[in-house]
ZAGUGU-565717 format. One record per residue: x, y, z of N, C-alpha, C in turn; residue number from 1; residue in three letters. Coordinates in steps of 0.05 Angstrom, whole numbers, plus 32768, in hexadecimal, padded with zeros to 4 digits. Layout:
! ZAGUGU-565717
PT  n_u  n_v  n_w ca_u ca_v ca_w  c_u  c_v  c_w pos code
PT    X    Y    Z    X    Y    Z    X    Y    Z NUM  Ala
...
***
This chain:
! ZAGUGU-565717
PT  n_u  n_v  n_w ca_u ca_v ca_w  c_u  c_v  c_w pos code
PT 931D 88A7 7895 932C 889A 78AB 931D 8880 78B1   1  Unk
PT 9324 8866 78A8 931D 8851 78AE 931D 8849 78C8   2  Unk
PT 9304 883D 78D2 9301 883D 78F3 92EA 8824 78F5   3  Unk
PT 92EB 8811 7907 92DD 87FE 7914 92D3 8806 7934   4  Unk
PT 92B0 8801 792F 92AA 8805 794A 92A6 87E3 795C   5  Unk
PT 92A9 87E4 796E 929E 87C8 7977 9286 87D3 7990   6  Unk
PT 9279 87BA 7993 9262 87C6 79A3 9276 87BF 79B7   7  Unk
PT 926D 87B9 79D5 926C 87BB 79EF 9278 879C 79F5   8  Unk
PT 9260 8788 79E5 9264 876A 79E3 927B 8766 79DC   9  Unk
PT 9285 8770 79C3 9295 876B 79AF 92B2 876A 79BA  10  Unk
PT 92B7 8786 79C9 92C8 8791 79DF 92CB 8777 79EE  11  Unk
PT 92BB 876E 7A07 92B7 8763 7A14 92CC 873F 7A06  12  Unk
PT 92BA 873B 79F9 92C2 8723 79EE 92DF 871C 79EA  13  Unk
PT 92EC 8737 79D2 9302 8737 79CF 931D 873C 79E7  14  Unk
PT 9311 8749 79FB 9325 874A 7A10 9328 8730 7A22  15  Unk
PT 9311 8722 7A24 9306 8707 7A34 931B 86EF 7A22  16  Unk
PT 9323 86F1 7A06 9332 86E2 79F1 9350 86EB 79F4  17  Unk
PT 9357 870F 7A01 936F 870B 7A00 9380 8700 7A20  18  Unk
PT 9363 8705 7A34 9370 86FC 7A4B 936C 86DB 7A49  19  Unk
PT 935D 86D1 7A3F 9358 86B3 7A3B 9373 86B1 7A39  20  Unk
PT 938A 86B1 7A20 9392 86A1 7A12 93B7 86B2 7A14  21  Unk
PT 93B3 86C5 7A2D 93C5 86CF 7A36 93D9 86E8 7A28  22  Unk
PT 93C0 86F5 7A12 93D1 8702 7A02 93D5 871E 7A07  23  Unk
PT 93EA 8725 79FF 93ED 8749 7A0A 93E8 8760 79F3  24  Unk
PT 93E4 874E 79E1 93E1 8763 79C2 93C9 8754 79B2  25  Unk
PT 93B8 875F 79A8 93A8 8756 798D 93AD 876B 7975  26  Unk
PT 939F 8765 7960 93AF 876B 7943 939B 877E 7931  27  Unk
PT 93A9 878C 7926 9396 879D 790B 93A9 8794 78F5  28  Unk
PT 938F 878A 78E2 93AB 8783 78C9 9393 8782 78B8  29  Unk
PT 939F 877D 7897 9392 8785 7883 939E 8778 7871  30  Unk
PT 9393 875F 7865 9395 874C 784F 937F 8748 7846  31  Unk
PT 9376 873A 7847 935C 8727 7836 9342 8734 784B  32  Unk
PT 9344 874B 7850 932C 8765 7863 9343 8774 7877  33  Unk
PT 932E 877B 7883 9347 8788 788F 932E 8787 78B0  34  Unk
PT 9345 877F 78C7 9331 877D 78E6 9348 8784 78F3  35  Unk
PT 933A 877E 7909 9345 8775 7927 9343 8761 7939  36  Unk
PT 9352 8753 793E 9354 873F 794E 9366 8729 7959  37  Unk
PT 9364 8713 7965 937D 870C 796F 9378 86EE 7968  38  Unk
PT 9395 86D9 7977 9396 86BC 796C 93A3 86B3 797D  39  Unk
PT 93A4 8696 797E 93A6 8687 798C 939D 8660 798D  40  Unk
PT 93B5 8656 7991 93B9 863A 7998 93CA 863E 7975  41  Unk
PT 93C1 861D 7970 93CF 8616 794E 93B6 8604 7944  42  Unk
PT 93BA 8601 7925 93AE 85F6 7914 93B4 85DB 7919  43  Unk
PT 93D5 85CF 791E 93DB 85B7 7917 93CD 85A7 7933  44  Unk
PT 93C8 85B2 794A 93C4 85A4 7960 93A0 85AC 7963  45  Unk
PT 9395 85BA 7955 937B 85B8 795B 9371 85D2 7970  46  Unk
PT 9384 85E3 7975 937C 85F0 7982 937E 8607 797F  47  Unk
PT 9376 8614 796E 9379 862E 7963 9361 863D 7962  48  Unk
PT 935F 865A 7971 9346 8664 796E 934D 867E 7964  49  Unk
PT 9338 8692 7960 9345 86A6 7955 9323 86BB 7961  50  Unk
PT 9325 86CD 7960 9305 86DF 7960 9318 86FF 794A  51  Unk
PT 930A 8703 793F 9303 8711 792A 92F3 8728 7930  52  Unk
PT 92F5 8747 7924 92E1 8751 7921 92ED 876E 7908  53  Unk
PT 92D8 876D 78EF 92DD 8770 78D8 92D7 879A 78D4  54  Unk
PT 92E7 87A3 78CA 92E2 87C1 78C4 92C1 87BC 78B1  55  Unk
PT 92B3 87D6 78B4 929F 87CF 78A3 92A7 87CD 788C  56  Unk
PT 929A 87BC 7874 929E 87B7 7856 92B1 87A5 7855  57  Unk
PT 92C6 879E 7863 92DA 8789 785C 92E2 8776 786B  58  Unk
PT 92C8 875D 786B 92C2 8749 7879 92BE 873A 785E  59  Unk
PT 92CD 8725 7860 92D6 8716 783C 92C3 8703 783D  60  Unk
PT 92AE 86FE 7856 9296 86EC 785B 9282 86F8 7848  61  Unk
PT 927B 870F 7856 9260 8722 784A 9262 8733 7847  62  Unk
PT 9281 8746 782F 9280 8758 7820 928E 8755 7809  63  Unk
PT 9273 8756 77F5 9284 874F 77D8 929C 8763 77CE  64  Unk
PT 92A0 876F 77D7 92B6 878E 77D3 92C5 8787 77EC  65  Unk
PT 92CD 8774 77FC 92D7 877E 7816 92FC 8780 7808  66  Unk
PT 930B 876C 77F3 9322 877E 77EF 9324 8793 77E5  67  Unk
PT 931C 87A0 77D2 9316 87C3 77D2 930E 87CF 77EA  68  Unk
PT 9301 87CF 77F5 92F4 87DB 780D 9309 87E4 7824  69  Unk
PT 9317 87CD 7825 9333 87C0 7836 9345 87D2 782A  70  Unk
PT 9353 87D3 7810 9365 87E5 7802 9359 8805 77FB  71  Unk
PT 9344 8808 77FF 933B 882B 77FE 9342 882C 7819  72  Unk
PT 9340 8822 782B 9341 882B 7848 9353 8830 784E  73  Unk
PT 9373 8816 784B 9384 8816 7852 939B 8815 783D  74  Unk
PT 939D 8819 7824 93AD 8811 781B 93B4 87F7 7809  75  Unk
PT 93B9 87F0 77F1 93B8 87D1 77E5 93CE 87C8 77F0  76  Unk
PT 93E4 87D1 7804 93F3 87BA 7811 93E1 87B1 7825  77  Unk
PT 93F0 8795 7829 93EB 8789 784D 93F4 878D 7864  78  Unk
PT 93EA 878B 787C 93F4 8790 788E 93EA 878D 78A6  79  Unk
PT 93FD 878C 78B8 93FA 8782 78D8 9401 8794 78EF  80  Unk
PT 93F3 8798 7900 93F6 87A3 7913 93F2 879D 792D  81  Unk
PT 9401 879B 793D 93FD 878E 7960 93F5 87AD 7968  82  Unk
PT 93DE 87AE 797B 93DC 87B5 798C 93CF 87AB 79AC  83  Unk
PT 93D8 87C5 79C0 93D2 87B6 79D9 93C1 87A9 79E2  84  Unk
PT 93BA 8790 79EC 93A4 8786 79F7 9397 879D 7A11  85  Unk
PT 93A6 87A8 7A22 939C 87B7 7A30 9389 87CE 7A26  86  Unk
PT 9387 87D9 7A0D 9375 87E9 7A05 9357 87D7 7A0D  87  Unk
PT 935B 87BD 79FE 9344 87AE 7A00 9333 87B3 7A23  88  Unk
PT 9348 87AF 7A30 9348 87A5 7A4B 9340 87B5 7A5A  89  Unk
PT 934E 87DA 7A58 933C 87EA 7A62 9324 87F2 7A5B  90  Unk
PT 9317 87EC 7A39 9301 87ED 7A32 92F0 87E0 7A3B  91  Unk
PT 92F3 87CA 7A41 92E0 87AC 7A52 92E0 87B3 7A6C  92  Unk
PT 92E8 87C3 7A78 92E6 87CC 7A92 92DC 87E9 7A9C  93  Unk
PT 92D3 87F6 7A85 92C5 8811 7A83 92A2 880C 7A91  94  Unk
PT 9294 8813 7AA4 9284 8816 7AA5 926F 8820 7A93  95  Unk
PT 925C 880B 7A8E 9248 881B 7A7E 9257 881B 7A60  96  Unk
PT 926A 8812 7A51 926D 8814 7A44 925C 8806 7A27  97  Unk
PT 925A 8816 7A15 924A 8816 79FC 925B 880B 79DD  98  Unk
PT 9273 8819 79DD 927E 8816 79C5 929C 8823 79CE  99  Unk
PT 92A5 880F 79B7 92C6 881B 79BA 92CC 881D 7999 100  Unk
PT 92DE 882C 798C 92E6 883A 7970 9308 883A 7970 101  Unk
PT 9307 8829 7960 9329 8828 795A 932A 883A 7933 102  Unk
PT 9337 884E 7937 933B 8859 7922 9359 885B 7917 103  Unk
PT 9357 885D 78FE 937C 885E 78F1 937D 8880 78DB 104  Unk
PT 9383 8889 78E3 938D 88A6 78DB 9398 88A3 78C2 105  Unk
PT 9398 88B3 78AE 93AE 88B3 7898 93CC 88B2 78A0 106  Unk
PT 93CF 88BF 78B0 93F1 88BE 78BA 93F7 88A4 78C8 107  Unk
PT 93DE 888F 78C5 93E4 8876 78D0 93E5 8874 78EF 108  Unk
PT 93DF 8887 7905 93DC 8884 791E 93C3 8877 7923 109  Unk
PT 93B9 8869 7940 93A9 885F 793D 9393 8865 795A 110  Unk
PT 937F 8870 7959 9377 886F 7976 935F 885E 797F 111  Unk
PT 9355 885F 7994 9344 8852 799C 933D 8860 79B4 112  Unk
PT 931B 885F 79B1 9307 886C 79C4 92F9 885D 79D4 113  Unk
PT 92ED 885C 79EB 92D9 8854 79F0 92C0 886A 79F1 114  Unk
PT 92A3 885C 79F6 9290 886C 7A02 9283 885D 7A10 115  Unk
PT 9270 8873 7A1D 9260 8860 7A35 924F 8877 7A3E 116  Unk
PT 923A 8861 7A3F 9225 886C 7A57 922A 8873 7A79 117  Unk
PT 9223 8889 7A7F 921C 888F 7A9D 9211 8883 7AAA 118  Unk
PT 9218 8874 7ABC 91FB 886B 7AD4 91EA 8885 7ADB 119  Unk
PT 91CE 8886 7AD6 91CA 8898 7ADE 91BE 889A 7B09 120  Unk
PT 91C9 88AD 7B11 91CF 88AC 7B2F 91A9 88B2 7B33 121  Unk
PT 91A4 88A2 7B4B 918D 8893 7B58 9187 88AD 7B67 122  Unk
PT 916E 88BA 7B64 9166 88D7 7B74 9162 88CC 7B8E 123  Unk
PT 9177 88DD 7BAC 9176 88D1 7BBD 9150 88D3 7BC9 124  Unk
PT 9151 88B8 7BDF 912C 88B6 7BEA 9129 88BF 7BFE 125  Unk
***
């Protein structure tokens, strides 16, 4: 079951990019690696940004296997998937949070976790 963890930062960043730029969905898709992440402005006007973050092994930067890697995981087609920006949103708002795990099932469902640390409670004085 192919799955991406992001740290805490990672989380953070990407929800901070979809409220930036007003978006309600970011993407899982699988071409040339296979990630998650979202986009925004255009090429022709200069304003286009994008933040990225790659399944392990199929980052086409720094993995020489990342289209195999990408097609054992998911399949040799391509593909796109919107999902909710609010997953992001209540993850970036988790206390103490550590990591979040977006996983894809063989039957193609998709979930996503968070975790987190406890505050731990102050022995009353």
């Amino acid at each position: 079951m192919p799955q991406i963890t992001l740290k805490a930062k990672d989380v953070h960043e990407l929800s901070d990019f979809l409220k930036r730029h007003g978006k309600s969905e970011f993407f899982l898709a699988k071409d040339q690696g296979a990630y998650i992440g979202a986009n925004a402005g255009s090429h022709s006007d200069g304003t286009f940004e994008s933040i990225i973050h790659y399944f392990a092994g199929c980052n086409p930067d720094k993995d020489e296997d990342f289209y195999d890697n990408a097609a054992y995981k998911f399949g040799w087609d391509d593909f796109g998937e919107m999902l909710p920006a609010e997953w992001m949103h209540k993850a970036a708002e988790t206390d103490g949070l550590t990591k979040a795990v977006l996983n894809v099932t063989e039957a193609d469902s998709i979930t996503f976790r968070t975790f987190w640390k406890r505050a731990r409670e102050k022995a009353a004085a």
